[in-house]
N, C-alpha and C positions, 0 to 999 in steps of 0.2 A: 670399596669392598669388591674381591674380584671372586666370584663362586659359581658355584654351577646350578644354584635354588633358585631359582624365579617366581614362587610360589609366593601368594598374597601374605601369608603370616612370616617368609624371611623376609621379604621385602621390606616388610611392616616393622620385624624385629629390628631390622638394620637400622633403619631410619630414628626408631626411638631410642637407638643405642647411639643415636651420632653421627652415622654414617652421612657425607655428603657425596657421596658417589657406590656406583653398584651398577656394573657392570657384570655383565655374563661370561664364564670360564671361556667359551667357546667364540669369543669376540677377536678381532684380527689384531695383531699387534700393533697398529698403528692408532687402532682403536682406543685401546687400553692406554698407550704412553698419552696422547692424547688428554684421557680421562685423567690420570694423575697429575698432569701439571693444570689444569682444569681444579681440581679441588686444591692445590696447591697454591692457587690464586682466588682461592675464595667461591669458586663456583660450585655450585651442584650439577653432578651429572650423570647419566643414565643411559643405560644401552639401549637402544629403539623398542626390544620387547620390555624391558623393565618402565621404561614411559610411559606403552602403551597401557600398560597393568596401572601404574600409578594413575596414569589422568583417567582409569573405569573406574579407579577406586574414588580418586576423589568428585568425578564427576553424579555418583552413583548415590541416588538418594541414600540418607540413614534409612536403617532399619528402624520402624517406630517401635518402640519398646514400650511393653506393657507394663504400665503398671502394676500395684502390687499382687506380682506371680503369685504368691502367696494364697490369694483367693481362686476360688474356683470362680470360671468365666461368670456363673449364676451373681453371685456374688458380687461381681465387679456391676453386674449387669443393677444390682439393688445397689451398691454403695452410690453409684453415677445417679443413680433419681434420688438418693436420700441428698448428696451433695446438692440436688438441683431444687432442693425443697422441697418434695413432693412425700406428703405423708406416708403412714404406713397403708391405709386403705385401698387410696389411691394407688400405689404400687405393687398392692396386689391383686385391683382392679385391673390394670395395664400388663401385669404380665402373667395375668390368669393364673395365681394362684390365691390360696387360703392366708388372710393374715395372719394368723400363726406362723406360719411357711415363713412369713416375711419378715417374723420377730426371730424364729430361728436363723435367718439366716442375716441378720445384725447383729446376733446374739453372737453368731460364730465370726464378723468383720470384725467387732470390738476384740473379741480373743486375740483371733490373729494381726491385727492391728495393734495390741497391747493399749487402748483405749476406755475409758471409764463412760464414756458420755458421746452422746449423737456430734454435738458443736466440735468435739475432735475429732471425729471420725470423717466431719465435713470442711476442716479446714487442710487435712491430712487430703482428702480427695481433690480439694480444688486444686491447693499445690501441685499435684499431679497430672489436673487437667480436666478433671472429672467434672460432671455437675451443670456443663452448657447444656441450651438446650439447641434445637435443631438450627437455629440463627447462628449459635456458635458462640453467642451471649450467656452469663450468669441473671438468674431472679435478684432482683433488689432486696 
């Protein structure tokens, strides 16, 4: 691909479309010919800034992604101790609030979770990661 985007998302685009080369509009002609008998034998290849962009990308941690957006942080913050076994009392002993507080707000994980029952709501959590406790460990 020979163009003048450098940018992380053409890059990105190229690459998932197939591209095995991407080179920059403004690359010297020797450059360029270079690059096309280069993918023409099987190689992948890139202009020195499209490299340098590729190896930040791939070197660059993930973004951890949070689980389900859906709940408000509060929320995530109760589903993660209900995953981890810890009752209702207790969790609302630990995050200072009222048990009720704390029924409301599995009242509202079940909705937005579309779950009937605690044992989904904590297998739907572990899946995701939820539920260790500070070792990084699950309760038996």
């Amino acid at each position: 691909m020979l163009t003048m985007f450098d940018d992380d998302y053409s890059v990105l685009a190229a690459m998932r479309a197939g591209a095995r080369g991407y080179v920059l509009k403004g690359a010297q002609q020797d450059e360029i010919i270079r690059a096309v008998h280069a993918v023409a034998a099987g190689e992948a290849i890139f202009g020195p800034g499209v490299a340098r962009l590729v190896l930040g990308l791939v070197a660059a941690p993930p973004a951890a992604e949070v689980p389900f957006q859906e709940l408000t942080g509060r929320e995530r913050e109760v589903l993660d101790l209900v995953a981890a076994g810890v009752r209702n009392a207790e969790i609302a002993r630990r995050m200072s609030i009222a048990p009720k507080t704390v029924a409301n707000h599995i009242s509202a994980i079940f909705a937005k979770l579309q779950v009937t029952e605690r044992g989904e709501a904590i297998i739907l959590a572990r899946d995701a990661g939820l539920g260790r406790d500070s070792r990084g460990s699950r309760p038996e």
